[in-house]
KOLLOFI-632281 format. One record per residue (C-alpha): y negated, x negated, z negated; residue in three letters. Coordinates in steps of 0.25 Angstrom, whole numbers, plus 5000, padded with zeros to 4 digits. Layout:
# residues N
REC    py    px    pz  code
REC     Y     X     Z   ala
...
***
This chain:
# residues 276
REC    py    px    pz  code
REC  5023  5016  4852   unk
REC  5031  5017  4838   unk
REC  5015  5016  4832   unk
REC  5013  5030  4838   unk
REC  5026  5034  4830   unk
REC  5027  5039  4818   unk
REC  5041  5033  4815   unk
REC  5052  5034  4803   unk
REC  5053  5022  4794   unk
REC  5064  5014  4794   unk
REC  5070  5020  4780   unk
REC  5069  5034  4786   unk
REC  5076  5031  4799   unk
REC  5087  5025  4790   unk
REC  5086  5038  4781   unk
REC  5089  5046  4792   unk
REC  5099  5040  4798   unk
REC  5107  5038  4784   unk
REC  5104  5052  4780   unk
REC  5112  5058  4793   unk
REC  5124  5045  4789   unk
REC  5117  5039  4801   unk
REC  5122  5050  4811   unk
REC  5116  5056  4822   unk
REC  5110  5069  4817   unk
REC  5113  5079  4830   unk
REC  5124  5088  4824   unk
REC  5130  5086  4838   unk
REC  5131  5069  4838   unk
REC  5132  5065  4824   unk
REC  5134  5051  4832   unk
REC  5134  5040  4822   unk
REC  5122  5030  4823   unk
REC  5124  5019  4818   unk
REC  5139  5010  4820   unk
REC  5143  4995  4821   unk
REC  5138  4985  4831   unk
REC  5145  4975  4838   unk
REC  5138  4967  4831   unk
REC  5144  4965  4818   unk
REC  5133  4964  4809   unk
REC  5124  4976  4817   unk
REC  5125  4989  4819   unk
REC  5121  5000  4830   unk
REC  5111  5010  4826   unk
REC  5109  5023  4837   unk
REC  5101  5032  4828   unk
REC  5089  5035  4828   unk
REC  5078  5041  4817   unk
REC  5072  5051  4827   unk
REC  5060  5059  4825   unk
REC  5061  5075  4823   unk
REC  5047  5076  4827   unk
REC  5041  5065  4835   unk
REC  5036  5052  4830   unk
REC  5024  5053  4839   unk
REC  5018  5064  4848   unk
REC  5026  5067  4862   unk
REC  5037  5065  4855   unk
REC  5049  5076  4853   unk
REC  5045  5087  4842   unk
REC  5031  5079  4839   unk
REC  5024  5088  4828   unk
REC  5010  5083  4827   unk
REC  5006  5090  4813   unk
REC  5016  5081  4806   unk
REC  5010  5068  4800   unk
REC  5016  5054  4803   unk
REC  5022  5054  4790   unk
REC  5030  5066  4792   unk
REC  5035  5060  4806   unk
REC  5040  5049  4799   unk
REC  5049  5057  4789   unk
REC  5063  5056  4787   unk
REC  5060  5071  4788   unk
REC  5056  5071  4803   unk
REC  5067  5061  4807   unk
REC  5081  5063  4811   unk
REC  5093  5053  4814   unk
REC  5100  5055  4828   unk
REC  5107  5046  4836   unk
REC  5098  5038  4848   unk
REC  5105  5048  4859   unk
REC  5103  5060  4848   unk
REC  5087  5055  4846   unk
REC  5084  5056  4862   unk
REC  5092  5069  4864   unk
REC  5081  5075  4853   unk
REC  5069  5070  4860   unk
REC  5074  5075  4873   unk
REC  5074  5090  4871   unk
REC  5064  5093  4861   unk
REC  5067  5109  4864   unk
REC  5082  5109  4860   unk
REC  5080  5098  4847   unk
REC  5068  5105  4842   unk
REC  5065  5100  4826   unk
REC  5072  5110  4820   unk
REC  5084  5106  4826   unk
REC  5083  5092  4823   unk
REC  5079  5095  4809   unk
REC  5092  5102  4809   unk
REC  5100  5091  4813   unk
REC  5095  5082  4804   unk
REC  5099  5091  4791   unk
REC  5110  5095  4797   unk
REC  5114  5078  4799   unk
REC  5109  5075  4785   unk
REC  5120  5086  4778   unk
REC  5130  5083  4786   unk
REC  5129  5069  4782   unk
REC  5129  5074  4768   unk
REC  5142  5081  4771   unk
REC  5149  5070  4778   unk
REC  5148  5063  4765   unk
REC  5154  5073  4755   unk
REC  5162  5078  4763   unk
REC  5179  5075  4762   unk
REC  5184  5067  4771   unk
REC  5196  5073  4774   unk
REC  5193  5085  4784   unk
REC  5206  5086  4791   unk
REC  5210  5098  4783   unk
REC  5198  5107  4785   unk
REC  5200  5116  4796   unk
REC  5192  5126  4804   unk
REC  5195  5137  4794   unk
REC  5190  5129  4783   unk
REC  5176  5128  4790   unk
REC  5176  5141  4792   unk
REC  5178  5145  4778   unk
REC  5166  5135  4775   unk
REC  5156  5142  4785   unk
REC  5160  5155  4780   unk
REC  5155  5150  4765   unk
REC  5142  5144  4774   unk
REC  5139  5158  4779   unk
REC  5141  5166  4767   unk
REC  5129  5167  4760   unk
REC  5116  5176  4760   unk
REC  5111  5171  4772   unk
REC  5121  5174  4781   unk
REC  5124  5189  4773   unk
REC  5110  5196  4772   unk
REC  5101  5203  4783   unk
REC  5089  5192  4785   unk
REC  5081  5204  4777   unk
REC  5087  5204  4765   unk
REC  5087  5188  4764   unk
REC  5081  5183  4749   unk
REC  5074  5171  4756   unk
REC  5073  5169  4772   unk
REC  5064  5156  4771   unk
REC  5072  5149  4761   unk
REC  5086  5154  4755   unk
REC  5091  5159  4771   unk
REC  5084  5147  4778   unk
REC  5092  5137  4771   unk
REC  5106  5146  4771   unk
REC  5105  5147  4786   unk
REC  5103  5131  4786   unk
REC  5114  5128  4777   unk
REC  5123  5135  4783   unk
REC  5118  5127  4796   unk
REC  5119  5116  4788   unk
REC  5135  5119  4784   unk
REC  5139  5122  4797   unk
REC  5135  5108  4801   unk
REC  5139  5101  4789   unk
REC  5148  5107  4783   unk
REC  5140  5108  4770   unk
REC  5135  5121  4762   unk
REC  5123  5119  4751   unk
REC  5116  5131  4744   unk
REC  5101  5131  4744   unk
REC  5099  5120  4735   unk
REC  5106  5111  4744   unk
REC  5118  5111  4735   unk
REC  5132  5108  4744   unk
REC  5139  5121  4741   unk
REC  5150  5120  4751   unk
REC  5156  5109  4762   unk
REC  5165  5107  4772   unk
REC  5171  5094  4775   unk
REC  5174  5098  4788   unk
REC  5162  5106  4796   unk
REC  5165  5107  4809   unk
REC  5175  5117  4816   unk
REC  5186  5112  4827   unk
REC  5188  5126  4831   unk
REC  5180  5126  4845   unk
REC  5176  5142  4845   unk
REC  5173  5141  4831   unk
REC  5163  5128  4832   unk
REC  5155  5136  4844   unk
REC  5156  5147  4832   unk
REC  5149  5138  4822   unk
REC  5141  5131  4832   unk
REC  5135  5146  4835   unk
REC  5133  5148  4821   unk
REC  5125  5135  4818   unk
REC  5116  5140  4829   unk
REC  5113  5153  4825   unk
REC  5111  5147  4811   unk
REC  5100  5138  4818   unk
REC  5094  5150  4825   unk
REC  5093  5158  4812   unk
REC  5085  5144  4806   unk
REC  5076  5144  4817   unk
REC  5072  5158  4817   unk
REC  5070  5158  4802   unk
REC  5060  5146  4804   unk
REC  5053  5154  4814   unk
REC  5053  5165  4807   unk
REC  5049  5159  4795   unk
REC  5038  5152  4801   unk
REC  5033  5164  4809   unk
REC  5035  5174  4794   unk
REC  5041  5183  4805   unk
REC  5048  5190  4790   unk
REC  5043  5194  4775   unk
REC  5047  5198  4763   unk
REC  5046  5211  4758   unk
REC  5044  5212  4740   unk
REC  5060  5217  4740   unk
REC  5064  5204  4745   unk
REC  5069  5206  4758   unk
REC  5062  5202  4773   unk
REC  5055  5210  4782   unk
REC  5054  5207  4797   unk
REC  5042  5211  4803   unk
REC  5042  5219  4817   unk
REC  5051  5218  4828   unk
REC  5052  5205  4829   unk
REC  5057  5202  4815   unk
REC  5065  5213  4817   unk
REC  5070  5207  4827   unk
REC  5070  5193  4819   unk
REC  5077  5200  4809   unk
REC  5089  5205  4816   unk
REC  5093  5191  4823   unk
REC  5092  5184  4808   unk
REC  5104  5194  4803   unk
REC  5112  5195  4818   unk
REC  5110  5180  4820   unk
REC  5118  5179  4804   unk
REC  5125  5190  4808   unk
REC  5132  5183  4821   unk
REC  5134  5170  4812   unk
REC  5142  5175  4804   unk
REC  5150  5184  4812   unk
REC  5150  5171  4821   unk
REC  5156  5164  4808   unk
REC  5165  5177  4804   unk
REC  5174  5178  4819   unk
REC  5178  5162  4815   unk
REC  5182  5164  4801   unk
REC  5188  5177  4805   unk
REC  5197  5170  4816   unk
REC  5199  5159  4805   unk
REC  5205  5170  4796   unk
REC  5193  5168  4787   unk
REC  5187  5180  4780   unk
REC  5171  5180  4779   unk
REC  5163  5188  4774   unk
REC  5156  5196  4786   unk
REC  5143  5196  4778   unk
REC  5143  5213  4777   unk
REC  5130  5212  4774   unk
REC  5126  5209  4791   unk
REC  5135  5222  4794   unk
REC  5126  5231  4787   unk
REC  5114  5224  4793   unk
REC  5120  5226  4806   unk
REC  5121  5242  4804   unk
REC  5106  5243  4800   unk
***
């Protein structure tokens, strides 16, 4: 069978296991993979190299127009954990690609993070985090109607996916990749404020997946002066869910900081939209 498979190499399974600090990759496990044997001079090993798109066809997410070399990839693989590796391959409609593709960045920065972070977190409270999401969401791509943005394929791509990026690890980089802000601590105790920031990480997803979509299908263009046009009702209507979808983060983010005593910047910018 494994002839019929176009499988990692050894060096890249370890790579991707090393690049995650050998940790599952589902934001929601993060189980550990590797830990001592009873064995004294062994060790047990539960993670997995596990293919984004399939090895072979039949297989989950099998995508017959790549070659056997971009199967093989490091880029086409990801590090989960055995029980993590079958859940993926079991509901190809909920762990779509993208999704996995996500996790995998998301594992990889928040190893970074782990590593350069301080060690002592006690003494960062739930205001604290709040006031570090509050700098994650105040920049252009949270302020300006979808319109007036300077550039939707590149500059608000990746501010949508670094914020994302933040929420989950707790580091901040600019569009050069530079780390411009972090957290130590990420993660908030308060349980109506975690469904909060859960919501907001999936609207943030949402806003990523119909930008790809929209991307891929040109459903916008834009005009000499700068700005983007949406054509017919459709990208009227397209257009209108970009700025109420950024609209309801932020007010999502606002009515936390607000009950935190935390004074944000409403972004006046989507009040006037609002009256247009």
């Amino acid at each position: 069978m494994s002839k019929n498979r176009d499988n990692f190499s050894p060096k890249t399974r370890d790579i991707l296991a090393q690049r995650v600090a050998f940790r599952c990759s589902n934001p929601d496990c993060r189980k550990p993979t590797i830990g001592p044997n009873s064995d004294q001079t062994k060790v047990t090993r539960i993670g997995i190299a596990a293919h984004i798109c399939a090895a072979a066809p039949g297989g989950p997410r099998y995508d017959e127009n790549m070659t056997k070399e971009e199967r093989e990839n490091i880029s086409n693989g990801i590090w989960l954990c055995s029980d993590c590796a079958k859940l993926i391959d079991v509901d190809v409609n909920k762990y779509t690609i993208y999704l996995i593709h996500t996790w995998k960045k998301t594992a990889e920065e928040l190893a970074t993070a782990e590593m350069i972070s301080d060690s002592m977190t006690s003494s960062v409270t739930d205001k604290n985090i709040l006031e570090f999401y509050a700098i994650c969401f105040n920049r252009s791509a949270f302020h300006d109607p979808i319109r007036c943005e300077g550039n939707i394929e590149d500059d608000f791509k990746k501010a949508i996916e670094d914020t994302l990026t933040a929420l989950n690890t707790g580091v901040l980089r600019n569009r050069d990749g530079v780390v411009i802000k972090s957290s130590t601590q990420y993660k908030i105790s308060n349980s109506k404020w975690r469904e909060k920031t859960y919501a907001i990480a999936c609207m943030l997803e949402a806003l990523l997946r119909k930008l790809e979509i929209a991307i891929k299908e040109k459903q916008f263009t834009q005009r000499p002066d700068g700005f983007y046009c949406f054509n017919g009702k459709d990208g009227r209507d397209l257009e209108h869910w970009f700025d109420s979808t950024r609209a309801e983060v932020i007010d999502t983010l606002a009515s936390m900081c607000s009950e935190a005593g935390i004074n944000i910047d409403r972004f006046p910018r989507y009040n006037r939209y609002r009256s247009w």
